[in-house]
C-alpha positions in Angstrom: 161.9 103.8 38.7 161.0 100.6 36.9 161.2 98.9 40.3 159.2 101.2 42.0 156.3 100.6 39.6 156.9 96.4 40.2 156.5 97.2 43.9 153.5 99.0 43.5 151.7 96.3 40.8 152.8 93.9 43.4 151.4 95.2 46.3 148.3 95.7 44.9 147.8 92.5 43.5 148.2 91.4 46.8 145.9 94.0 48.3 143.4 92.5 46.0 144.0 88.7 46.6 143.2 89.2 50.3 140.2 91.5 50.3 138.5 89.2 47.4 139.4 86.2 49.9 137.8 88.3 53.1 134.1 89.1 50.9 133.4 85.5 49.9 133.9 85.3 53.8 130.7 87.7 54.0 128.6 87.5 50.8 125.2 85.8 51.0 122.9 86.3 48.2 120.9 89.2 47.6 117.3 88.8 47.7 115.0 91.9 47.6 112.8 91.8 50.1 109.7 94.0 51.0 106.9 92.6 53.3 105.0 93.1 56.6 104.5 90.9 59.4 101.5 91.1 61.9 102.3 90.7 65.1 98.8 90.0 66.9 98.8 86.8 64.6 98.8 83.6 66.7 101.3 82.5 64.8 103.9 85.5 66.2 103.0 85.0 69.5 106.5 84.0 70.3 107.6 87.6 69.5 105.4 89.0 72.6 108.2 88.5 74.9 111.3 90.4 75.0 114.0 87.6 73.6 111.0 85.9 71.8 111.7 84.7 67.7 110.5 83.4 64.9 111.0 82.3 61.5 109.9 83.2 58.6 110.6 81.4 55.9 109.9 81.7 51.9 112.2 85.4 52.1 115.2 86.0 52.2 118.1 84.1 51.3 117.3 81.3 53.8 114.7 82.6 55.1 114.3 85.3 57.9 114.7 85.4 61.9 112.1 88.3 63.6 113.8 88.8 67.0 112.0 91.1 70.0 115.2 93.4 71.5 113.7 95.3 73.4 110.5 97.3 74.1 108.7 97.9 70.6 112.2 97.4 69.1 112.2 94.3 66.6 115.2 93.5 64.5 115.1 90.6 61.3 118.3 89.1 59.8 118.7 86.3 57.1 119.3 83.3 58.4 122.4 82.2 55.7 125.5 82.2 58.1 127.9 84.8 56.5 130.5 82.0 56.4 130.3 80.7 53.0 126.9 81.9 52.7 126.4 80.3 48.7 126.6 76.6 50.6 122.9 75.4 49.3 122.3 72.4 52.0 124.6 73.8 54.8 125.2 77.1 56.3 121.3 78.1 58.2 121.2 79.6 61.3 119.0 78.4 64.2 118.3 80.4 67.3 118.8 79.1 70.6 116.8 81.2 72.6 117.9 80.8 76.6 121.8 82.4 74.8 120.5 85.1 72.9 123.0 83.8 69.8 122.0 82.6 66.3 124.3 79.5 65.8 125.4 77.4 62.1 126.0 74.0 62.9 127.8 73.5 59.4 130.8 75.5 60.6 130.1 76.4 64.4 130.0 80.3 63.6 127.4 82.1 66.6 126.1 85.3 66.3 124.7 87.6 68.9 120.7 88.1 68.5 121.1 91.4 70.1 123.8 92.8 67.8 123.5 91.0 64.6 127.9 90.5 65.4 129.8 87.5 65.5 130.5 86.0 68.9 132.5 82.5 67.9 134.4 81.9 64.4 135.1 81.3 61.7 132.4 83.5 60.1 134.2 87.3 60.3 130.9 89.1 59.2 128.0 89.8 61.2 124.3 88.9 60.1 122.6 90.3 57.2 120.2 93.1 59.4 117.1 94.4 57.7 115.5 97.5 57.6 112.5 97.2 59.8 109.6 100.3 60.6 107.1 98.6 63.2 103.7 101.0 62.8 100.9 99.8 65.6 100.9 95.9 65.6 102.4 95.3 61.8 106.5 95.5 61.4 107.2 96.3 57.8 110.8 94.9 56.7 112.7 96.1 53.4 115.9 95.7 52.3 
């Protein structure tokens, strides 16, 4: 029985080792965030066409990335690449707009603009999505 008991302490200590090692992988800090963009601003024109972006900075943990999916559908992530996301001068992602990814040039990880999910390593977690409610020309994001 004693063994048993070993085994079991073991495995969970081991259980524990690996998942703490997989959520640094994917922890950014968390900022609340609750603000509203208008997007009949000059200054977000570049979200009129379908693909379009921009940044937003000052929210956020690095700031924020407004992307246009698809008619009247916007969706806004955090720019801090989910691979070691507590790096202060590394780790913020930049959209290259003719790919549709969202790319770290600290460690290479790409994400896919559409889906928020990791296309290319080593980053294992997808983007930090926000909650979004567009309501005539203003998109209202939360968190």
């Amino acid at each position: 029985m004693p063994q048993i008991i070993k085994l079991t302490v073991f495995a969970f200590i081991m259980l524990l080792s690996f998942s703490c090692k997989e959520r640094q992988n994917g922890v950014i800090p968390y900022v609340p965030i609750n603000t509203s963009v208008g997007l009949n601003l000059p200054s977000n024109a570049a979200l009129l066409p379908i693909g379009g972006f921009v940044y937003l900075n000052g929210f956020g943990s690095k700031g924020l990335i407004i992307y246009h999916r698809d008619f009247e559908d916007y969706v806004v992530y955090d720019r801090n690449c989910t691979y070691n996301g507590f790096a202060a001068d590394c780790n913020t992602l930049t959209v290259e707009q003719d790919l549709g990814i969202a790319k770290d040039a600290c460690c290479g990880s790409k994400f896919n603009l559409q889906t928020g999910l990791v296309q290319q390593g080593p980053a294992t977690f997808g983007m930090v999505q926000y909650q979004t409610d567009l309501q005539g020309n203003t998109l209202y994001i939360s968190n």
